[in-house]
matplotlib code that plots the C-alpha trace (Angstrom):
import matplotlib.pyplot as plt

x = [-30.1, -28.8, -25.6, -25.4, -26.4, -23.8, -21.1, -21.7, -21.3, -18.0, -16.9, -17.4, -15.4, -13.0, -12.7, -11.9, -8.6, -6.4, -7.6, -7.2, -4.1, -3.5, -4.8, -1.9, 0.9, -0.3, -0.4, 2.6, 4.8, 3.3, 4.0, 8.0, 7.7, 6.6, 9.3, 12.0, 12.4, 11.3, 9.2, 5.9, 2.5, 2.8, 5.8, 5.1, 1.9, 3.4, 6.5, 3.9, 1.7, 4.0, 3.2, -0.9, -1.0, -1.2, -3.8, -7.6, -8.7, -10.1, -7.0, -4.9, -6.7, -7.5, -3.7, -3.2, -5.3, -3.2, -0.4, -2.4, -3.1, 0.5, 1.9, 0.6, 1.0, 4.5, 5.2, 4.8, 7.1, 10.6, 8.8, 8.2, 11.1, 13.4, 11.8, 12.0, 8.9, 8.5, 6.4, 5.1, 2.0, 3.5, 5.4, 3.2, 3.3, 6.7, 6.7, 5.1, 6.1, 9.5, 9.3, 7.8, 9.8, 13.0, 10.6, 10.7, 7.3, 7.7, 5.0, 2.7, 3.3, 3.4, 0.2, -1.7, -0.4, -1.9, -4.9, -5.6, -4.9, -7.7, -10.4, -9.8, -9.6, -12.6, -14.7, -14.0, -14.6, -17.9, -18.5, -17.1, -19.8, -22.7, -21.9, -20.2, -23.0, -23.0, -18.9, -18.7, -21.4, -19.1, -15.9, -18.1, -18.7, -15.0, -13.3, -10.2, -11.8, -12.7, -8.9, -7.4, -9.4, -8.6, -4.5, -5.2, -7.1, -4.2, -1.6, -3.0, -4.1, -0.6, 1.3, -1.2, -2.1, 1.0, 4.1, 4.1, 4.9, 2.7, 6.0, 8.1, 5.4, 4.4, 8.6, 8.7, 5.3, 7.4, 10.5, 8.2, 6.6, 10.0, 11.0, 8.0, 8.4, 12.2, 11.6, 10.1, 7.0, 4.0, 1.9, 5.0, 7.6, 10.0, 12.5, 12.4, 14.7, 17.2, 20.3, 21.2, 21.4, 19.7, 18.8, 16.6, 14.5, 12.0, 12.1, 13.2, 10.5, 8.4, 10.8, 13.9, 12.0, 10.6, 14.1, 16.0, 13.8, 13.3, 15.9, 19.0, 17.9, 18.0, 21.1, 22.6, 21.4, 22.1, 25.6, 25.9, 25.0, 28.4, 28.1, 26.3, 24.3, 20.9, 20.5, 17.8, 15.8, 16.0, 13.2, 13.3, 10.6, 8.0, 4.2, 1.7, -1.5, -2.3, -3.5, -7.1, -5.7, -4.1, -6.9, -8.8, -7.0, -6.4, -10.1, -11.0, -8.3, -9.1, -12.9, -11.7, -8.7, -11.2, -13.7, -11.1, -9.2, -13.1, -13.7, -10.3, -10.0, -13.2, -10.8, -7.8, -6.0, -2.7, -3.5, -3.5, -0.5, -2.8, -5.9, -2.7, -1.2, -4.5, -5.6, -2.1, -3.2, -6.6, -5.2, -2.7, -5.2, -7.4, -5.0, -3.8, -7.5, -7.2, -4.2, -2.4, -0.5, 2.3, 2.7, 6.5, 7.1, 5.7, 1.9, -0.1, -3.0, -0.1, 0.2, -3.4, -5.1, -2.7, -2.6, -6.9, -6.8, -4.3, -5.9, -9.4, -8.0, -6.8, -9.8, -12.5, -9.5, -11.2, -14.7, -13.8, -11.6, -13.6, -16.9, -15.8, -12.4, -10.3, -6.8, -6.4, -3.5, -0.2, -1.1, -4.6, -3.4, -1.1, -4.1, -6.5, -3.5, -3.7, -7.4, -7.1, -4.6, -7.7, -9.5, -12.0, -12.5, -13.7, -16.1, -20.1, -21.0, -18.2, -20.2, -22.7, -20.5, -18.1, -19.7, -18.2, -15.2, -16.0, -17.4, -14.9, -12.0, -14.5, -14.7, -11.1, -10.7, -12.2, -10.1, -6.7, -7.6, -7.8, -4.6, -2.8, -4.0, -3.4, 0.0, 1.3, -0.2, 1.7, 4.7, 5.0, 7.5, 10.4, 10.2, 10.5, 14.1, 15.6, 15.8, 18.2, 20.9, 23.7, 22.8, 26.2, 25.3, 21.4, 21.5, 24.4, 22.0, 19.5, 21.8, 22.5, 18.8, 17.6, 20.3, 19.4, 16.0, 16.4, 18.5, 16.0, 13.4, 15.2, 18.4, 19.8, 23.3, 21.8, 18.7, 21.7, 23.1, 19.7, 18.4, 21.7, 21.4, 17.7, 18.8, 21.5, 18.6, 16.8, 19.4, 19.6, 15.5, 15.5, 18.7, 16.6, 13.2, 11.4, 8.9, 9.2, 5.5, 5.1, 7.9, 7.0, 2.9, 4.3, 6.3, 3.5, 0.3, 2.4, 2.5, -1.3, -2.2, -0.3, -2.0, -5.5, -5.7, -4.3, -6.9, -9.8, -8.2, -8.1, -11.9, -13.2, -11.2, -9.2, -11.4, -10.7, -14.0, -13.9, -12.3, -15.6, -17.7, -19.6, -20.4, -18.1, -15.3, -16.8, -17.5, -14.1, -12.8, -15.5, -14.1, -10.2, -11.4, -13.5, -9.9, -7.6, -9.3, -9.7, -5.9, -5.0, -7.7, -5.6, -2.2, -3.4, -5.1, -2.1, 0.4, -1.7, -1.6, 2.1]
y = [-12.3, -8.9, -7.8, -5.7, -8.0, -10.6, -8.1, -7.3, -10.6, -10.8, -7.6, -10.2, -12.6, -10.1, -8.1, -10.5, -10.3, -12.7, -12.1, -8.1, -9.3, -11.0, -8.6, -5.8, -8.1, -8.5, -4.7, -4.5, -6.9, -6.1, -2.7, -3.7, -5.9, -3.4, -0.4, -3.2, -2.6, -5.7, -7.8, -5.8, -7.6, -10.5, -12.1, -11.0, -13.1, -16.2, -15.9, -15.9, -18.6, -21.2, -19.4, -19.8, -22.9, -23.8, -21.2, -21.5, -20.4, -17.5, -15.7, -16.7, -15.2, -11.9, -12.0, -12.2, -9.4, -7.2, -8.3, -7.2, -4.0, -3.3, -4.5, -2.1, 1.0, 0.5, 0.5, 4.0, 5.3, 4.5, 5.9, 9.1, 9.2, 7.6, 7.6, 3.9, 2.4, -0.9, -2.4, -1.8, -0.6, 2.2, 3.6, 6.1, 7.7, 8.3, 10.9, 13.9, 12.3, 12.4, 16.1, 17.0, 14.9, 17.1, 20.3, 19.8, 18.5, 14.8, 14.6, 16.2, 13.7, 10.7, 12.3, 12.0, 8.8, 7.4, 9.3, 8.4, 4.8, 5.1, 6.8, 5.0, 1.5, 2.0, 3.2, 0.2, -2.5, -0.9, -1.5, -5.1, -5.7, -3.8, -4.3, -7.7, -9.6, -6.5, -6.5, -9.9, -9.9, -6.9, -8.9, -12.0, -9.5, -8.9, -11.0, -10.7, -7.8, -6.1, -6.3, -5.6, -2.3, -1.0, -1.8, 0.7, 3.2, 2.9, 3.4, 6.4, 7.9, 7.5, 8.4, 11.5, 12.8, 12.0, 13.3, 17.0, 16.1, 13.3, 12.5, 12.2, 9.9, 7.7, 7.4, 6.3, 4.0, 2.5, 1.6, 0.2, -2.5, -3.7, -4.1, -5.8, -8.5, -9.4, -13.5, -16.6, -15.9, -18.2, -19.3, -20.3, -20.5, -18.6, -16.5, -12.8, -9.9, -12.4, -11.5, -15.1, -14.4, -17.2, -14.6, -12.8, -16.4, -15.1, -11.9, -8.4, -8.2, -5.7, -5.5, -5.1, -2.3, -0.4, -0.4, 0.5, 3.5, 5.3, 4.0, 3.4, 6.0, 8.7, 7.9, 8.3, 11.6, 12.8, 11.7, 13.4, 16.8, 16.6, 17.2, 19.8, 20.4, 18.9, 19.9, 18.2, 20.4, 20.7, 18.2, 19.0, 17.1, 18.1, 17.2, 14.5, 17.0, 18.4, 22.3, 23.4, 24.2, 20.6, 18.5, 21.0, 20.2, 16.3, 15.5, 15.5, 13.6, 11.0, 10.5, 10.6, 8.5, 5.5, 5.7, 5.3, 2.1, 0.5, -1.3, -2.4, -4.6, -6.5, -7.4, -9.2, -6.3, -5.6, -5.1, -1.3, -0.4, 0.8, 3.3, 4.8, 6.2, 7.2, 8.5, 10.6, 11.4, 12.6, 14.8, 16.3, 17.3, 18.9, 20.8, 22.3, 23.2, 25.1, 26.7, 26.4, 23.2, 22.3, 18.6, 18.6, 20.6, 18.8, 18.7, 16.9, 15.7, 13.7, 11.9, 11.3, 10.3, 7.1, 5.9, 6.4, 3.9, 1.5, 0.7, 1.2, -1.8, -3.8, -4.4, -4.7, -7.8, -10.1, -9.6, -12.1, -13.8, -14.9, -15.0, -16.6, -17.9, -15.7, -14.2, -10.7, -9.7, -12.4, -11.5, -12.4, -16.0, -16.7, -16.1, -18.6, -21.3, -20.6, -20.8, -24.6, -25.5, -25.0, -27.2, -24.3, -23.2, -19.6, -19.6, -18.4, -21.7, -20.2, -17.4, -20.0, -23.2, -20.6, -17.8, -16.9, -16.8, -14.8, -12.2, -12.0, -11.7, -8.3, -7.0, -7.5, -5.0, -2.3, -2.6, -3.1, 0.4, 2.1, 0.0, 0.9, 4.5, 5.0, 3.1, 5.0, 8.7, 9.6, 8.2, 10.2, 12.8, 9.7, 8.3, 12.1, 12.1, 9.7, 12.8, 14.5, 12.0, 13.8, 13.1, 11.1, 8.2, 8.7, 7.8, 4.8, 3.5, 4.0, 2.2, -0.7, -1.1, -1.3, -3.7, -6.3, -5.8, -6.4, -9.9, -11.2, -11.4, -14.3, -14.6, -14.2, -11.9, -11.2, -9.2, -7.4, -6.7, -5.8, -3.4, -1.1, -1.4, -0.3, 2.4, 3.6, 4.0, 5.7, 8.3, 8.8, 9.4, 11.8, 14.0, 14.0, 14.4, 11.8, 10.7, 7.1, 6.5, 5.7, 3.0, 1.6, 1.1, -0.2, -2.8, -4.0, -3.9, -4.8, -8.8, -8.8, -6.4, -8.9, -11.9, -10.8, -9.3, -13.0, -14.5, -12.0, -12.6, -16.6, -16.2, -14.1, -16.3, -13.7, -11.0, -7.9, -6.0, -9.2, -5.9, -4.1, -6.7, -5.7, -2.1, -2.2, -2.6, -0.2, 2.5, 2.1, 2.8, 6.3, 7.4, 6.8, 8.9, 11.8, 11.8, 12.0, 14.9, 16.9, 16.2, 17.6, 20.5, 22.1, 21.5, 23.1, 25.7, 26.3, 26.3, 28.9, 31.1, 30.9]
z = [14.3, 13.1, 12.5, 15.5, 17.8, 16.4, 16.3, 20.1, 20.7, 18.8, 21.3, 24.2, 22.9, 21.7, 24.8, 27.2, 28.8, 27.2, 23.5, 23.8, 25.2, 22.0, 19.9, 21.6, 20.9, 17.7, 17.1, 18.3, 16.6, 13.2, 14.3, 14.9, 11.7, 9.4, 9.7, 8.2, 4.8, 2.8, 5.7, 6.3, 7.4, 5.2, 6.6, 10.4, 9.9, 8.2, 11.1, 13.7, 12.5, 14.0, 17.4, 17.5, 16.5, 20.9, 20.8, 20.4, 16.7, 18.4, 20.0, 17.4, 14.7, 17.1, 17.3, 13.3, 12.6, 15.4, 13.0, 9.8, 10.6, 12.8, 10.0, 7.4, 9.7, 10.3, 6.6, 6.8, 9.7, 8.0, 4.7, 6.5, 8.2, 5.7, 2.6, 3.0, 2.9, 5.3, 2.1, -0.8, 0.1, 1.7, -1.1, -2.0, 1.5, 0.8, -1.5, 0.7, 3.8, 3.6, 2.4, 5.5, 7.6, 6.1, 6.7, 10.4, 10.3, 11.1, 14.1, 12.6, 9.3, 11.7, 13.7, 10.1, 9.0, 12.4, 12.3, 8.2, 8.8, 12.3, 10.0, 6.9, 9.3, 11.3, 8.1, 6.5, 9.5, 9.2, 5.9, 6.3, 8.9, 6.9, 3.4, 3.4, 0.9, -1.8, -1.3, -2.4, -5.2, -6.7, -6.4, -8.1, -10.9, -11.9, -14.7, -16.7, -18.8, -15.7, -14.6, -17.5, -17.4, -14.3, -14.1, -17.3, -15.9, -13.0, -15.5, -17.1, -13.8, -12.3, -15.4, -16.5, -13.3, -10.8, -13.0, -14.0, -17.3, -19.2, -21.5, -18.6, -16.7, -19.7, -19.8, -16.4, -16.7, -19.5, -17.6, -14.8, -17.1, -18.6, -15.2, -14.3, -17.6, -16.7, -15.8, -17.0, -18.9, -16.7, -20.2, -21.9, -19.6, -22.1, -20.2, -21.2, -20.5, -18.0, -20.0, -19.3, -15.6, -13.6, -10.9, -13.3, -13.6, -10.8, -12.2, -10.3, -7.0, -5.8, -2.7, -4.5, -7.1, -3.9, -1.4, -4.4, -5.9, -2.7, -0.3, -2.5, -4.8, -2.2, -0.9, -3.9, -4.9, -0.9, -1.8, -5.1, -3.3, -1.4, 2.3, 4.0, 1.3, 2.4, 5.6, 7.8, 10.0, 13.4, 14.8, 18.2, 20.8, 18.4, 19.2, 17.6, 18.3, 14.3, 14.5, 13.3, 9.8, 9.5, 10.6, 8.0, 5.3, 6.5, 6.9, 3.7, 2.6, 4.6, 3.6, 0.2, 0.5, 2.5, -0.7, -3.2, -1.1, 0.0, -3.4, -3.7, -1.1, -2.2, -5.5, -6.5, -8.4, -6.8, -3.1, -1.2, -4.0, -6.4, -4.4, -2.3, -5.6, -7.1, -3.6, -4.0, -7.4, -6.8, -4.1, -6.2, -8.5, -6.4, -4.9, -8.5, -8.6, -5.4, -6.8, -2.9, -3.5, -1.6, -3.5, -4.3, -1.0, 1.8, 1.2, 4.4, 1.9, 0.2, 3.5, 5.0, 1.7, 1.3, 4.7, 5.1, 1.5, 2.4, 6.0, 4.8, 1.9, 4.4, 6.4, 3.3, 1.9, 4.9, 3.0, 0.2, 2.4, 4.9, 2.3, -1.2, 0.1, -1.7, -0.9, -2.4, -1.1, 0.2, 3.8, 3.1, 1.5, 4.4, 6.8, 4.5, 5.5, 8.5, 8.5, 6.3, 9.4, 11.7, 9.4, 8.4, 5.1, 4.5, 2.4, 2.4, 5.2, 7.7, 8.8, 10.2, 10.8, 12.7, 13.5, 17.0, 15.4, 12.9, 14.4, 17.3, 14.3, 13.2, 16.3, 17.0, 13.9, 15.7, 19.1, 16.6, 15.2, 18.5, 20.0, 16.6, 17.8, 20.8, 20.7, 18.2, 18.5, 21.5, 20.0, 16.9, 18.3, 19.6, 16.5, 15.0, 17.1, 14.8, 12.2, 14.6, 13.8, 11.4, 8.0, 7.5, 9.8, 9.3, 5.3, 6.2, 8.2, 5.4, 3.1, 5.7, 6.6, 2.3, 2.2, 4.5, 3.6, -0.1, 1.0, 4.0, 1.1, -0.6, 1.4, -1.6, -2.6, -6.4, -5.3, -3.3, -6.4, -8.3, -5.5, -5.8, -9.7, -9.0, -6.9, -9.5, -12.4, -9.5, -9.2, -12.7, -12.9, -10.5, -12.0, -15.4, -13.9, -14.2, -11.3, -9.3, -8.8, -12.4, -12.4, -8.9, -9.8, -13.7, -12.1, -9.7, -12.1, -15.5, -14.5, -13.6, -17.0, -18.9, -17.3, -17.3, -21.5, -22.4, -20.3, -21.8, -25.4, -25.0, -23.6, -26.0, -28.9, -30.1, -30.1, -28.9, -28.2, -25.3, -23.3, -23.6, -22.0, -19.1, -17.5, -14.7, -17.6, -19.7, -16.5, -16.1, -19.7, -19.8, -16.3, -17.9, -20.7, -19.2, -16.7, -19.4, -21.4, -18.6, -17.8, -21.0, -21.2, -18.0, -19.6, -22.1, -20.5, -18.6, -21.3, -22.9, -19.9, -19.4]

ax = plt.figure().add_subplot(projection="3d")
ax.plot(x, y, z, "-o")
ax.set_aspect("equal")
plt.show()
């Protein structure tokens, strides 16, 4: 039977009353979830596990998925709005978001953010349907040297093609990777960097890093300015409908932005934080090509490319889920529990031991991009309203918001403490200069660049060339070059014209 005919099927099952029922609520609620700093999709879906369990495996895992992709959207509303990303993955959002939010363009930000995470989302459900077997035999061909390779090329791409200056980004990269090192070393359980604090055992979270850099960070340097001095613009009832030059310069954006998050969702490499910044990066580029950049300013492509990546991630991270078993993201490992609860296994035999279900959780994908649409769409201007709140109470409630998300993580007062200590360095990087995004990707890809060279160097018995086996690893290393010389050939080029 092909896959057609077996996903229609899944639209039957999926369509019926009480699981598109299911699947709303689950849009919905992830939705709600994901514009709290700190929560995002991965702990709506382990809060709501509890609640399917007196549902059939069907409708409760049509309902997860609503969750799953809810979840990830909503992320980006407080980081547009805000600049207070509801999760990680929507960090890199925040930077051009947020710049058109205080522009006066928030709908039209929002409109894109919805429309970027529709395209990028039902591209990928139809590659998970299509492509499924080759996704899987490419995340079968990834190894430590294969990781190891590509949290470099993510370091040099964010540092090099991000930041304005490559001293100033390699500055920031480093700051990012002693952050992400604070803890107990996992080979030899020596603690490093703690300062003899216990709270610094577990290290210093992504959660903590991302609420303090752009939440707590912004505050601060709003407060600095004195009052009145940062004036946000006049929202007014806006609308959500993009004009023919936006959805020119958006569509793009998000074809590129889907390619770039497709493969990573296939692979265990640090979830949708690491195609949205090099979707960000990409775009920047181009647009310094163009020579009509607004990056810095408010630029739209800075908005659709990362949403289109992080959806089109989300989706493809069900393809070694449901085929190999494997979690690539934590949203993905609380939904294999929840899977092991049903006393399935995902795994290559659940397509056929399981295949109703399967195929009504793909289908369910589609509809949860059109609810997450056309829930959200008309929408885009209320939310907008929240800008016309005077600044005063709007960044206390900022500061109020970052803080109870940085303690709901742990319940815990020290990550209070370490998210305003966060946000203090933040401050201090941005009167100097120095970009975020380096420091926000070094603290989430340092831990698994660390992890995967010691596993490559213990395989390959001390022998470093071990890092050159294989051609993805290789690819990876000639595309990192040919990206960094031509990085340098247009500094240089347009040093030499100033």
């Amino acid at each position: 039977m092909d896959a057609w005919t077996l996903l229609l099927g899944g639209f039957a099952d999926a369509l019926s009353p009480g699981n598109l029922l299911l699947c709303l609520v689950g849009v919905v609620l992830g939705t709600a979830v994901g514009v709290l700093p700190g929560l995002g999709s991965s702990m709506a879906v382990a809060m709501l596990i509890p609640l399917t369990f007196r549902l059939d495996p069907t409708g409760a895992f049509i309902m997860l998925a609503g969750v799953y992709f809810g979840g990830q959207f909503g992320g980006a509303t407080t980081a547009i709005l805000l600049n207070t990303p509801g999760q990680s993955s929507s960090m890199a959002t925040a930077f051009e978001g947020f710049l058109m939010a205080r522009a006066g363009r928030a709908p039209q930000a929002l409109a894109t953010s919805v429309l970027g995470s529709f395209v990028g989302g039902t591209i990928a459900c139809v590659a998970v349907v299509f492509c499924a077997p080759y996704l899987v035999d490419f995340a079968l061909r990834f190894g430590p040297a294969e990781y190891f390779a590509l949290a470099l090329f993510a370091f040099a791409a964010t540092a090099a093609v991000v930041a304005d200056s490559a001293v100033r980004g390699l500055t920031a990269l480093g700051l990012g990777l002693a952050l992400g090192s604070v803890g107990i070393d996992a080979q030899t359980g020596v603690a490093r960097y703690t300062l003899g604090a216990d709270a610094l055992l577990d290290g210093v979270s992504v959660v903590v890093v991302t609420v303090g850099m752009l939440a707590i960070g912004e505050v601060l340097h709003v407060a600095a300015r004195g009052p009145g001095t940062q004036r946000l613009q006049d929202v007014g009832s806006g609308r959500p409908w993009l004009s023919r030059r936006d959805l020119r310069r958006s569509f793009l954006p998000w074809l590129r932005g889907t390619a770039v998050g497709l493969p990573f969702g296939a692979i265990p490499a640090g979830g949708s934080e690491i195609p949205t910044f090099l979707s960000l990066g990409l775009e920047r580029r181009l647009a310094r090509r163009r020579g009509d950049s607004e990056f810095g300013r408010g630029a739209i492509e800075g908005v659709a490319a990362p949403e289109a990546s992080n959806n089109s991630t989300t989706a493809v991270s069900l393809v070694p889920l449901l085929g190999l078993g494997l979690p690539t993201s934590a949203t993905a490992a609380i939904m294999l529990g929840a899977f092991q609860q049903y006393g399935m296994q995902p795994g290559p035999l659940l397509f056929e031991k399981e295949g109703d279900l399967v195929w009504a959780l793909l289908a369910s994908l589609f509809i949860g991009n059109v609810l997450l649409l056309v829930l959200n769409l008309p929408f885009a201007p209320v939310w907008a309203k929240l800008l016309s709140i005077p600044q005063h109470y709007l960044y206390a409630a900022i500061a109020v918001f970052a803080t109870l998300g940085a303690y709901s993580a742990k319940l815990a007062i020290s990550d209070v403490v370490l998210v305003y200590l966060v946000g203090l360095l933040s401050f201090l990087l941005r009167r100097t200069g120095v970009p975020l995004a380096p420091v926000l990707i070094g603290v989430i890809l340092g831990p698994l660049a660390e992890r995967e060279l010691r596993r490559a160097m213990a395989l390959g018995q001390g022998d470093v060339l071990v890092l050159l086996d294989g051609p993805i690893a290789v690819g990876l290393y000639w595309v990192l070059a040919v990206t960094l010389v031509v990085a340098l050939g247009m500094r240089w080029r347009a040093a030499a014209r100033g």
